[in-house]
DSSP file (Angstrom, degrees, kcal/mol; ACC not computed):
  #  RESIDUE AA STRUCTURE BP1 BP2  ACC     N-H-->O    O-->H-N    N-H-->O    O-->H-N    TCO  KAPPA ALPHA  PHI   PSI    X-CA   Y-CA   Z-CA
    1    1 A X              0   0    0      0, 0.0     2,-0.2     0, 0.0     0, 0.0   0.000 360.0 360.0 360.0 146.8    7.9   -2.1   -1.4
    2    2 A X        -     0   0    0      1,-0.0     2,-1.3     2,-0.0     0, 0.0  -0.566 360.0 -98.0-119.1 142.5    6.5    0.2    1.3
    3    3 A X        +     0   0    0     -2,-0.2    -1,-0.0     1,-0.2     0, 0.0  -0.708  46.3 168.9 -92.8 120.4    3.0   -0.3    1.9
    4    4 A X        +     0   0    0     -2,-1.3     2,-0.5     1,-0.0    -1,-0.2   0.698  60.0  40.5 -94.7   0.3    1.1    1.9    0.3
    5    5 A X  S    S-     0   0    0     56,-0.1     2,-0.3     4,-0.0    56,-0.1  -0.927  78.9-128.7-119.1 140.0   -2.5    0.9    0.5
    6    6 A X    >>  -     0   0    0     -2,-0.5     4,-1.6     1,-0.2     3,-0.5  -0.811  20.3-121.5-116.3 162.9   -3.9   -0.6    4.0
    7    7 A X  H 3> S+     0   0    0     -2,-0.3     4,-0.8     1,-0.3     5,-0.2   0.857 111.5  61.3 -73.2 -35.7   -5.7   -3.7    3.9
    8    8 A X  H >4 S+     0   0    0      1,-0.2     3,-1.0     2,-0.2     4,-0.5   0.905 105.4  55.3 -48.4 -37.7   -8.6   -2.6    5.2
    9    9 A X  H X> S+     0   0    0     -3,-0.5     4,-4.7     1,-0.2     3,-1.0   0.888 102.3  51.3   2.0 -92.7   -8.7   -0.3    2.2
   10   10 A X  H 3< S+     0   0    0     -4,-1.6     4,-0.5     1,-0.2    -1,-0.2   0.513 113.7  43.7 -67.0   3.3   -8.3   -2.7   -0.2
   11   11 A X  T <X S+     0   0    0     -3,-1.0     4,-0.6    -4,-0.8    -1,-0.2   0.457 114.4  52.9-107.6  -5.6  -11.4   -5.0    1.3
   12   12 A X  H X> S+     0   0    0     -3,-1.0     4,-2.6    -4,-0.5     3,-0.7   0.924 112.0  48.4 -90.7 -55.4  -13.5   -1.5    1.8
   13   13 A X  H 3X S+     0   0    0     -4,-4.7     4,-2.4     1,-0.3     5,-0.3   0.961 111.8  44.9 -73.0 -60.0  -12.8   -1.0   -1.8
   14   14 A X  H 3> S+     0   0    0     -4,-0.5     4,-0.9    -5,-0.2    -1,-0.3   0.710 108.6  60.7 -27.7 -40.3  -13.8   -4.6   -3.2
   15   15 A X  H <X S+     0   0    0     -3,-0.7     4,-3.9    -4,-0.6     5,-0.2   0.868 100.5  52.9 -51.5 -73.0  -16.7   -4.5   -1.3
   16   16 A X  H  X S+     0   0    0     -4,-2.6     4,-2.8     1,-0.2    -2,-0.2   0.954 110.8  43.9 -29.6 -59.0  -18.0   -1.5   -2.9
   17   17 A X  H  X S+     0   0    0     -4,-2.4     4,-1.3    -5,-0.2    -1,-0.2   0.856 102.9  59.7 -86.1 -22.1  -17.8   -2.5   -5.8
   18   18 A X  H >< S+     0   0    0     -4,-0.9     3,-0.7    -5,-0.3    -2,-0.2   0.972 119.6  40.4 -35.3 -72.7  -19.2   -6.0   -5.1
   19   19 A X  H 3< S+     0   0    0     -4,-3.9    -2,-0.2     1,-0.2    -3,-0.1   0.992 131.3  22.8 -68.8 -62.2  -22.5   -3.7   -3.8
   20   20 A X  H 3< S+     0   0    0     -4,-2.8    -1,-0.2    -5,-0.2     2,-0.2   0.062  98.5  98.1-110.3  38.8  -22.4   -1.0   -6.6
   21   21 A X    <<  -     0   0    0     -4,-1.3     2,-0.6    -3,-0.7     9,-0.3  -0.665  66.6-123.0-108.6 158.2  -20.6   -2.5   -9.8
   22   22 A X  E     -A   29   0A   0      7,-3.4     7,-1.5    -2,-0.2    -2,-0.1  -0.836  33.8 -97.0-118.9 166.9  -22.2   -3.9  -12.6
   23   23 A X  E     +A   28   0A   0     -2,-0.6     2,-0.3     5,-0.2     5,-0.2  -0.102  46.8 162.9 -77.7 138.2  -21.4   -7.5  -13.7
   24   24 A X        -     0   0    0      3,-1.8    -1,-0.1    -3,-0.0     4,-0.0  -0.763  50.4 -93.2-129.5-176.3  -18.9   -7.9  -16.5
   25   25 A X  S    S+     0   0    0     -2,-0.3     3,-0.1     1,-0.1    -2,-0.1   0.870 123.9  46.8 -79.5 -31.2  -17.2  -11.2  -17.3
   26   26 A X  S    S-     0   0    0      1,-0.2     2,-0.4    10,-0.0    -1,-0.1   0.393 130.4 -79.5-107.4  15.7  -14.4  -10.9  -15.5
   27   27 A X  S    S-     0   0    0      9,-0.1    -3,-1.8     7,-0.0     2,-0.4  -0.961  75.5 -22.0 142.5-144.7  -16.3   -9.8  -12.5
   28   28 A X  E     -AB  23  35A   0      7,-1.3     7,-2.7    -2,-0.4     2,-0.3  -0.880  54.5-150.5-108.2 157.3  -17.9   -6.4  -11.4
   29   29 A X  E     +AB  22  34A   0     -7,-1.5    -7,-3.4    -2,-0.4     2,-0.2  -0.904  20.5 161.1-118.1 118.0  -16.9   -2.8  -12.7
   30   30 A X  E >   - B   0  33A   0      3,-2.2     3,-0.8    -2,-0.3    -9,-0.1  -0.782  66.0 -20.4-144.7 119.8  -17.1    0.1  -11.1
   31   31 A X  T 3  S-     0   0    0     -2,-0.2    50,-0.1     1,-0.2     3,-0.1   0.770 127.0 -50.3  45.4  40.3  -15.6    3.8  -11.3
   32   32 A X  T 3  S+     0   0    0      1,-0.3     2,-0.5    16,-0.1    17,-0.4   0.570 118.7 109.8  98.7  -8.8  -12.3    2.0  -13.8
   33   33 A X  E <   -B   30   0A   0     -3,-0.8    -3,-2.2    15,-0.1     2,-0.3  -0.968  59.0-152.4-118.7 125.2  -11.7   -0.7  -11.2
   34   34 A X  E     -BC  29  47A   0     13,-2.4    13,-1.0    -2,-0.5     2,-0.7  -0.937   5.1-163.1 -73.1 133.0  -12.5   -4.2  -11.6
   35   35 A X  E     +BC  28  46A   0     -7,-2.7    -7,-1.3    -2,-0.3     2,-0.4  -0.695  27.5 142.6-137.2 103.7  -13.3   -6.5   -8.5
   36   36 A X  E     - C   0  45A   0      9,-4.6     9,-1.1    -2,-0.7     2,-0.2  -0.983  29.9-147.6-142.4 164.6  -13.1  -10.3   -9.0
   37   37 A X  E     - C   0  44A   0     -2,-0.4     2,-0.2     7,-0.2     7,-0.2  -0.638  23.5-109.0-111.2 170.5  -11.9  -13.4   -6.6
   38   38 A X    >   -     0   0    0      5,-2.7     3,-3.1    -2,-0.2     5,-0.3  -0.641  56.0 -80.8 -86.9 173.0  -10.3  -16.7   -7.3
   39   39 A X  T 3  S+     0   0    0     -2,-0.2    -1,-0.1     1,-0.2    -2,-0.0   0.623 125.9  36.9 -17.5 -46.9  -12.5  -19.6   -6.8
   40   40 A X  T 3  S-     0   0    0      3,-0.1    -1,-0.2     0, 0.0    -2,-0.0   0.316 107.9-118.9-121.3   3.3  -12.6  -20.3   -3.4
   41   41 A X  S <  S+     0   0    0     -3,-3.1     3,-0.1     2,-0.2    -2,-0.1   0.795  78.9 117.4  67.0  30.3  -12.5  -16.7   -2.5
   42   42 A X  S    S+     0   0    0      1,-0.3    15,-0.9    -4,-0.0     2,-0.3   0.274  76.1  57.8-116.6  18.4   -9.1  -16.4   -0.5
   43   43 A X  E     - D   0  56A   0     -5,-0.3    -5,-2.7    13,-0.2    -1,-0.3  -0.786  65.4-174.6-152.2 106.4   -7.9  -14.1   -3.1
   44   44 A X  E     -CD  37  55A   0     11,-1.3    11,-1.9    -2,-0.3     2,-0.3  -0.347   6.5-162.3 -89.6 176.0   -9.3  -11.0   -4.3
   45   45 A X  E     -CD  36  54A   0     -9,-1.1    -9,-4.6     9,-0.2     2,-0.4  -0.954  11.3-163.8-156.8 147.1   -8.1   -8.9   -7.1
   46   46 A X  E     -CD  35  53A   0      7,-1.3     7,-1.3    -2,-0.3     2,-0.4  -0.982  18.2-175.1-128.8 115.7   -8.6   -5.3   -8.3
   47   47 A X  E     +CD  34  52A   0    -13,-1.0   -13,-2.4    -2,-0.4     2,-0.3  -0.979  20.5 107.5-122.2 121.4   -7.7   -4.4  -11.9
   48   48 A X  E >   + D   0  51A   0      3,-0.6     3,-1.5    -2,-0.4   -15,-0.1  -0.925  62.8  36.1-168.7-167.2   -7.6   -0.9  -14.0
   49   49 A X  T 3  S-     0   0    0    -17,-0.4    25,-0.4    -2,-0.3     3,-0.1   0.694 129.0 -58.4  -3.8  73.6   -5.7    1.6  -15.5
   50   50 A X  T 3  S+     0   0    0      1,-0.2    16,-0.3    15,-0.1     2,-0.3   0.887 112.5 120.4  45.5  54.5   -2.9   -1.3  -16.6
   51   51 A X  E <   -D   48   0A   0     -3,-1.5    -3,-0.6    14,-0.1     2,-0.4  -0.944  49.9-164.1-135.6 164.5   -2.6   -2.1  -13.1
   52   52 A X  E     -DE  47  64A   0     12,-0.6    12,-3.2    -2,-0.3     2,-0.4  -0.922  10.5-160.7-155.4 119.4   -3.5   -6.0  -11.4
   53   53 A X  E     -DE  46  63A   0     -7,-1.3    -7,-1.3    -2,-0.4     2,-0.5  -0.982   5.6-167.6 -86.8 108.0   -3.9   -5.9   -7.7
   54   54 A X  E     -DE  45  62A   0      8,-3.0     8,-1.0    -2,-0.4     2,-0.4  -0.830   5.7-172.8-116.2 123.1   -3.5   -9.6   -5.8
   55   55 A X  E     -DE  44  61A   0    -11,-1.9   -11,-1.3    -2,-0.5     2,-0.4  -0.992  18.3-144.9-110.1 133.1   -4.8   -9.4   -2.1
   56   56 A X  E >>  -DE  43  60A   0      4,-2.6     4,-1.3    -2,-0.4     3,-1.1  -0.762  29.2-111.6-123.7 160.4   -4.0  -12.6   -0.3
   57   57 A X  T 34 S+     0   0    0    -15,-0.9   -14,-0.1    -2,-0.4     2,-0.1   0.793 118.4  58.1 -57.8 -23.7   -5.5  -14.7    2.3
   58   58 A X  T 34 S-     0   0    0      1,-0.1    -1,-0.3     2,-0.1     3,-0.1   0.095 124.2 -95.8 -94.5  40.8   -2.3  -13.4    4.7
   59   59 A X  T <4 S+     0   0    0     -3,-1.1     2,-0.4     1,-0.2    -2,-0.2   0.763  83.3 142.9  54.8  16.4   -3.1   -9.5    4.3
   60   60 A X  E  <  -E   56   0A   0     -4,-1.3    -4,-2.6   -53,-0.0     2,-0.3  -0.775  32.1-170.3 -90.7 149.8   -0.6   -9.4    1.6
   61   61 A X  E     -E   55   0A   0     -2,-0.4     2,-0.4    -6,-0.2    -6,-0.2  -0.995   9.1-173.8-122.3 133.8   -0.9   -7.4   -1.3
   62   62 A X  E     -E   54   0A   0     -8,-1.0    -8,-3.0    -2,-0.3     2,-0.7  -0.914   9.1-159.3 -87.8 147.6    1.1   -7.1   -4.8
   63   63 A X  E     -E   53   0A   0     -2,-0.4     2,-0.7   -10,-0.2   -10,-0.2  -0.941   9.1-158.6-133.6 118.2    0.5   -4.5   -7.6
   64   64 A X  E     +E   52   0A   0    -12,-3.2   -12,-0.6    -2,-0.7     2,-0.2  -0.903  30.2 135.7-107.3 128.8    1.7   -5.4  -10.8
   65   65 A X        -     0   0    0     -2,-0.7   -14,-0.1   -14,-0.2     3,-0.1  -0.660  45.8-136.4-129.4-167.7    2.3   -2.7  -13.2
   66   66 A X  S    S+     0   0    0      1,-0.4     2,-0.3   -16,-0.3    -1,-0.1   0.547  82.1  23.5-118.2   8.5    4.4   -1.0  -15.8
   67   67 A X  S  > S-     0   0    0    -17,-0.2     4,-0.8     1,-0.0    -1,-0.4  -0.951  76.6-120.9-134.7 153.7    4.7    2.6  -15.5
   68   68 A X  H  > S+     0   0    0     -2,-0.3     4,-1.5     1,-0.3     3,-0.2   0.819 100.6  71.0 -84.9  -8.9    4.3    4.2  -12.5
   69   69 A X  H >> S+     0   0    0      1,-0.3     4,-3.3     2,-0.2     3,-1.2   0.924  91.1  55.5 -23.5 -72.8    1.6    6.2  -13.7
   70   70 A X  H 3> S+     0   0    0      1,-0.2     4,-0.9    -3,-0.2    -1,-0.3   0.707 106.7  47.9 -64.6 -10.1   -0.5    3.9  -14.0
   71   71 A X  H 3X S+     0   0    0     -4,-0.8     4,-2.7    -3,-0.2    -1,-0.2   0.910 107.9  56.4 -93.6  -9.2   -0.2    2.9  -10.4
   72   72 A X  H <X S+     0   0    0     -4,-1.5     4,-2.3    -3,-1.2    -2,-0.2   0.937 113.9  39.4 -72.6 -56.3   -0.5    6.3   -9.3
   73   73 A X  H  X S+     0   0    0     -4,-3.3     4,-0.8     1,-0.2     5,-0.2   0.978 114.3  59.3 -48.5 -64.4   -4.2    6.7  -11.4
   74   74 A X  H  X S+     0   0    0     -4,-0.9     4,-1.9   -25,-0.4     3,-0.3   0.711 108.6  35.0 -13.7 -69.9   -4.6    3.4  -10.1
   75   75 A X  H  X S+     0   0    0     -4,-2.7     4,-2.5     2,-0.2     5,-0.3   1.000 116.8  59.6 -36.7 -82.3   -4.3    4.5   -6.1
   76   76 A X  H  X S+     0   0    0     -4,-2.3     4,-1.8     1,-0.2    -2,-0.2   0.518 106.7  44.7 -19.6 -69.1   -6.1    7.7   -7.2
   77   77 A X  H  X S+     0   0    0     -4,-0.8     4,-2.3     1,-0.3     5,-0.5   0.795 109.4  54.4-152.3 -74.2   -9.0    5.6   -8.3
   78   78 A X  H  X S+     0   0    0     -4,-1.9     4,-2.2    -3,-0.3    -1,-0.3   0.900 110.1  47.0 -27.0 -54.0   -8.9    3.3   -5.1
   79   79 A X  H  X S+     0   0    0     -4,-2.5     4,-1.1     2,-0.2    -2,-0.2   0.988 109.8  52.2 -65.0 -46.2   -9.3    6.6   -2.5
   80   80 A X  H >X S+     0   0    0     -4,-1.8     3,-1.7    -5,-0.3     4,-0.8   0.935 116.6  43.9 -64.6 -71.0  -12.2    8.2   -4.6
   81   81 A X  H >< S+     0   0    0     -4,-2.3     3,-1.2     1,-0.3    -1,-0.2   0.894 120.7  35.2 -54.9 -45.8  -13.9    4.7   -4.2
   82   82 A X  H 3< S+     0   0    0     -4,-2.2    -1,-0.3    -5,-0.5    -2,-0.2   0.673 114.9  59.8 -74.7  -0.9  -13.2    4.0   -0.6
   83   83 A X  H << S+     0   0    0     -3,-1.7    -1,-0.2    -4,-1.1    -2,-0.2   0.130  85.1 110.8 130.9 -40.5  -13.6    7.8    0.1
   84   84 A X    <<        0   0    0     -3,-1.2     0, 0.0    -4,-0.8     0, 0.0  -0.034 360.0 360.0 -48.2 167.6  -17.8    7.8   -1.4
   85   85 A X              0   0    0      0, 0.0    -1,-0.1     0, 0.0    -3,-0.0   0.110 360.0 360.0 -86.2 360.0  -20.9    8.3    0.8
């Protein structure tokens, strides 16, 4: 898989939404995306439009999906957020 998202990216975007999401159960919500860690915080995740994002403590990422639609809204949905003023 070719990377398509850079890591700073995906911590800009987590971050955001950390600052301007509001609290769910499985973590904070913002603009479709959810932003939650494991325990110990060496693993983030970003979840919406059927899509699971795993970022991992060695600047790896996986995207699990099942149509590629959804990973394309997905992405889409990541740029408007990292993208705000």
């Amino acid at each position: 898989m070719k990377n398509e998202i850079d890591n700073k990216q995906i911590l800009a975007v987590y971050e955001r939404i950390q600052q301007r999401g509001e609290v769910t159960e499985e973590g904070k919500f913002y603009q479709g995306i959810t932003a939650f860690s494991d325990i110990d915080g060496y693993t983030v995740y970003l979840q919406g439009s059927g899509v699971l994002l795993r970022f991992g403590f060695h600047n790896t990422y996986h995207l699990d999906y099942e149509h590629d639609k959804h990973k394309d809204d997905f992405l889409k949905k990541l740029y408007n957020i990292a993208n705000e003023e």
